[in-house]
C-alpha positions as CSV (number, residue, x, y, z in Angstrom):
1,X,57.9,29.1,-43.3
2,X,57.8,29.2,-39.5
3,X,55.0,32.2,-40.1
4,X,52.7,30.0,-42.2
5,X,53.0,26.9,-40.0
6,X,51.9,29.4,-37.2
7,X,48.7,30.6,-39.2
8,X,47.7,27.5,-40.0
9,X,48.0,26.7,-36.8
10,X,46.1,29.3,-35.7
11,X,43.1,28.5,-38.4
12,X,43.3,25.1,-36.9
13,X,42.5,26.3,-33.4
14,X,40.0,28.5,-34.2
15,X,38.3,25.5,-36.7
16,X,38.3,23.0,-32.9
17,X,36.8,26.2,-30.7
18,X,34.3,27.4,-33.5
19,X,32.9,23.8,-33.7
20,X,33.5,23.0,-29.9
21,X,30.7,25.9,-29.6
22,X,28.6,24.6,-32.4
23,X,28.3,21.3,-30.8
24,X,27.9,23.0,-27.2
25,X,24.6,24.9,-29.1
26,X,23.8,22.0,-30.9
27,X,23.8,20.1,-27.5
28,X,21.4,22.7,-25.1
29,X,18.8,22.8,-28.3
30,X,18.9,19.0,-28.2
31,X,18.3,19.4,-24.4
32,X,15.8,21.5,-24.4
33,X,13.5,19.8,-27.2
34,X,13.8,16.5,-25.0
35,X,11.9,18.7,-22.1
36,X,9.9,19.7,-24.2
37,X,9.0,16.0,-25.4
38,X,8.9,14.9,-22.2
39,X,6.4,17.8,-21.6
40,X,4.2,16.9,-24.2
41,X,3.8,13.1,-23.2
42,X,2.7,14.1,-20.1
43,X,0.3,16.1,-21.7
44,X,-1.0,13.3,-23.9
45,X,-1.0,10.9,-21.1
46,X,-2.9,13.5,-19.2
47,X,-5.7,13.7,-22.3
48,X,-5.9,10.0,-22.9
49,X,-7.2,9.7,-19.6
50,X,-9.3,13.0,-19.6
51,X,-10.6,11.1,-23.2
52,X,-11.3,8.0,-20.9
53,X,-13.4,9.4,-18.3
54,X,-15.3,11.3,-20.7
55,X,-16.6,9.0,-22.6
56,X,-17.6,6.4,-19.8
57,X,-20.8,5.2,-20.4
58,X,-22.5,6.1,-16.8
59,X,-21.1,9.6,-17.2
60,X,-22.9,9.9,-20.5
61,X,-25.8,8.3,-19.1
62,X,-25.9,10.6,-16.1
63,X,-25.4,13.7,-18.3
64,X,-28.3,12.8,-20.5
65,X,-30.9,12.5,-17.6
66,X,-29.7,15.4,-15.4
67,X,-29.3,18.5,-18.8
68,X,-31.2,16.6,-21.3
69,X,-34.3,15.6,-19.9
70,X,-33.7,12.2,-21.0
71,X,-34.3,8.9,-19.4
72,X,-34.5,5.0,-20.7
73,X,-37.2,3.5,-22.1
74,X,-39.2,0.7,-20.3
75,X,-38.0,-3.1,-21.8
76,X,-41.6,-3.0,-23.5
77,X,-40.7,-0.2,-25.6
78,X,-37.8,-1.3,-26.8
79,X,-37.8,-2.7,-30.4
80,X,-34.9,-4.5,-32.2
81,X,-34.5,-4.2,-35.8
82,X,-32.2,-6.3,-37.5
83,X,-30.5,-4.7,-41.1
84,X,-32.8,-7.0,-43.1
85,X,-36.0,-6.8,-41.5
86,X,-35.2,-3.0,-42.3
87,X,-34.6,-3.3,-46.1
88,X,-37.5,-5.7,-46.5
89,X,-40.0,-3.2,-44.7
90,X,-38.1,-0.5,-46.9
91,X,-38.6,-2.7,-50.5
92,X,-41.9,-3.7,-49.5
93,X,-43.1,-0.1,-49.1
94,X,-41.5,1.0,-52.4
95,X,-43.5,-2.0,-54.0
96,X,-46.8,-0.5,-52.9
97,X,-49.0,1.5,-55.4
């Protein structure tokens, strides 16, 4: 009796120290995914205000004149066109013979 109360014993043990480990693994993996997390909001931070700066309207102006060439039109130049002076021009040409 004495014998099995000793290997159960011992079963009991090594039950606490395999899942003492297990929980020690669990632990560092958990660890090292929060770096990694951390990491990777740095990152985004890091692109959401690369994504800012490149899409700054005097940048993209100043990109267009210097490789493109390009330049803004004089005020006289400029026409607005609202959505339905469009679509009448549009129906009144389709009308036409």
């Amino acid at each position: 009796m004495n014998i099995f109360i000793i290997l159960v014993l011992i079963v009991c043990a090594l039950g606490v120290v395999t899942s003492q480990h297990t929980v020690r693994k669990l632990f560092m993996a958990l660890e090292k995914e929060k770096g990694i997390e951390q990491k990777l909001e740095v990152e985004w931070g890091r692109l959401q205000l690369e994504q800012s700066t490149l899409i700054m309207h005097g940048r993209i102006e100043r990109i267009a004149m210097e490789h493109l060439n390009m330049m803004v039109p004089a005020a006289s130049s400029i026409q607005i066109v609202s959505i339905n002076t469009a679509e009448n021009e549009m129906n009144a040409e389709s009308v036409k013979p």
